[in-house]
C-alpha positions, 0 to 999 in steps of 0.5 A: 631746066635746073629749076623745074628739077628743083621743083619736082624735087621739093614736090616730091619730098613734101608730098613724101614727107606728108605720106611718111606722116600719114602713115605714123598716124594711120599705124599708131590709130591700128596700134590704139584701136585695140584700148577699150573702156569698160563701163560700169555694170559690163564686162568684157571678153576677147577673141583672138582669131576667133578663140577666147583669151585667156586660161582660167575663167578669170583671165577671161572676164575683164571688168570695168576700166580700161582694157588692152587688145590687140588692134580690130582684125587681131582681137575681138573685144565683146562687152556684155551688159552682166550688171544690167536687167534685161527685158524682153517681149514675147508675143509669138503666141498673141494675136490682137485681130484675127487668128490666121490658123497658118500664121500660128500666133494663139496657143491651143490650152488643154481643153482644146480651147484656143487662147492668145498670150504675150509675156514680159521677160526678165532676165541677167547675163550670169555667166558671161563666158558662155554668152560669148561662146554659146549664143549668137543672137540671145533675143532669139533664143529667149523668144524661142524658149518662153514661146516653146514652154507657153506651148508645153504648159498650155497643154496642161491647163484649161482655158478657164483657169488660163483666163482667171485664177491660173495665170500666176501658175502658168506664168510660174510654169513657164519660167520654170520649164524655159530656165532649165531649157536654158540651163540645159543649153548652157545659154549663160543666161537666167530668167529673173521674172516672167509675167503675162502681159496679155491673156485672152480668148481669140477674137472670134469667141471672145464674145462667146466667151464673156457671155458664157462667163456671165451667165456662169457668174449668174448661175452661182450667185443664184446658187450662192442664193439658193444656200443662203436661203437653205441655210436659213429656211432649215434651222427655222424648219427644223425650230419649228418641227422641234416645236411641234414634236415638243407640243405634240409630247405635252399634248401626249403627256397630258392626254395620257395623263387624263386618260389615267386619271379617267382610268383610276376613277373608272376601276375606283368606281368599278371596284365599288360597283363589284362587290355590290353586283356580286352580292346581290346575285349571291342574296337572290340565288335560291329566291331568284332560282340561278347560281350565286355568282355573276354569269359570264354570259349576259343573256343567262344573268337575271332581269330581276338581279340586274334592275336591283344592281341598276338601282344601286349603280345609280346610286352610286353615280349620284353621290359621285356627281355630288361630290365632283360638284361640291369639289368644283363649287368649292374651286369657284368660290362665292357665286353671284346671281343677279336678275338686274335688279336683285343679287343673289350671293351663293356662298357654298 
């Protein structure tokens, strides 16, 4: 009976010492639980029952290294990536199959056109205090913000311009609008880039779509044509008309110019003639039984008057014929007649 006692007793002292053991290692494990190691590129904050440690913001913000709290269900240590580039998809607005109209996932542009857009969304943590503080679940928050502004900008542009040279712009309008939003909310995050990973027509007027597209295409290069022709076609156009306006003044010049020359040897001639017929009326006057002078009209002038001034114009008309021939003989130089077997030299 003595024995078993002893046995009991050294029972109960091993399984006790074992427990007080137990106990120092499960304290000291409490205890150390709250010792952290910051990385490199984080940072740290706590909670203390839910409230931030520290006055200032720089208490509060505890860099790379190790980090002293208080055990788990005391302090909160929260690490936060601020030295890190976060990426992010959004694809709330982007559809690869078909559009359920109920399910959203398409963005509706300006010109009542139906596009489907994803974006790659860059962005820091800047102000770690208030990501701690403001934000729950950061992803969230970012999708709902790009998809809100992707909404907003959308409105503003044509499909057209979405699809072709306005992404840049878009893109650039949507980052805007979601950092302010974010600003705004004091998020403590900010946007470095956002870029449009697909942009794209629905489905279901895709094909429609690229048809419009190329026969678009077509229509301006045959325009792109149609300039290029006009502005080689005019110039020549206009080289030509040039052309013939300047030949038309030389024809001009010369006819007038012969004209004259015509002119001047027609009242050189008239101015010969006159005197003469103005003579002979004046020397037939009492012969003839009429007036001295040339009547205006020609059925009151004299037949016998005006055979004499036919004779005299004749005459002159001859020795003017022979000296224009004479004039051209000499022009043409020595004339050579042959009748095959004879030659004939005229050396005027």
């Amino acid at each position: 009976m003595k024995k078993q006692k002893t046995l009991f007793a050294d029972v109960l002292e091993t399984v006790t010492k074992y427990f007080l053991i137990l106990v120092i290692v499960v304290v000291l494990f409490v205890l150390l639980s709250g010792i952290r190691v910051v990385e490199s590129g984080n940072v740290a904050v706590v909670l203390r029952f839910g409230k931030l440690v520290g006055d200032s913001y720089e208490e509060q913000i505890h860099g790379p290294g190790l980090l002293f709290a208080f055990p788990y269900f005391i302090d909160e240590v929260i690490v936060i990536p601020s030295g890190n580039v976060i990426e992010q998809s959004v694809t709330t607005h982007y559809t690869s199959g078909t559009i359920d109209a109920t399910q959203g996932g398409y963005l509706i542009t300006g010109d009542q056109n139906i596009a489907v857009v994803s974006a790659s969304v860059k962005y820091v943590v800047s102000d770690p205090v208030a990501y701690t503080t403001h934000i729950k679940d950061i992803s969230s928050l970012i999708n709902a913000t790009v998809s809100t502004a992707m909404v907003n900008e959308s409105a503003s542009i044509d499909v057209d311009r979405l699809l072709t040279d306005g992404k840049d712009d878009f893109a650039a309008s949507v980052m805007k609008f979601a950092s302010e939003k974010l600003e705004l909310i004091g998020a403590g995050v900010t946007i470095t880039s956002l870029e449009l990973t697909q942009v794209s027509m629905s489905e279901e007027v895709r094909t429609t779509y690229e048809l419009v597209n190329f026969y678009t295409v077509q229509a301006e290069t045959v325009v792109e044509q149609a300039r290029q022709y006009r502005e080689t076609r005019l110039p020549a156009a206009y080289s030509a008309a040039n052309a013939l306006i300047s030949d038309a003044k030389v024809s001009r010049a010369k006819a007038v110019s012969a004209a004259n020359t015509d002119l001047a040897e027609f009242w050189g001639v008239w101015g010969e003639l006159k005197p003469i017929y103005e003579r002979i009326y004046a020397d037939n006057a009492t012969a003839h039984g009429h007036a001295a002078t040339v009547p205006t009209e020609a059925s009151q002038r004299c037949a016998e008057c005006e055979h004499a001034y036919d004779i005299a114009k004749e005459t002159v008309y001859v020795r003017l014929y022979n000296s224009k021939y004479t004039a051209a003989i000499e022009k043409i130089g020595q004339i050579v007649v042959s009748d095959g077997d004879n030659k004939i030299i005229l050396n005027p």
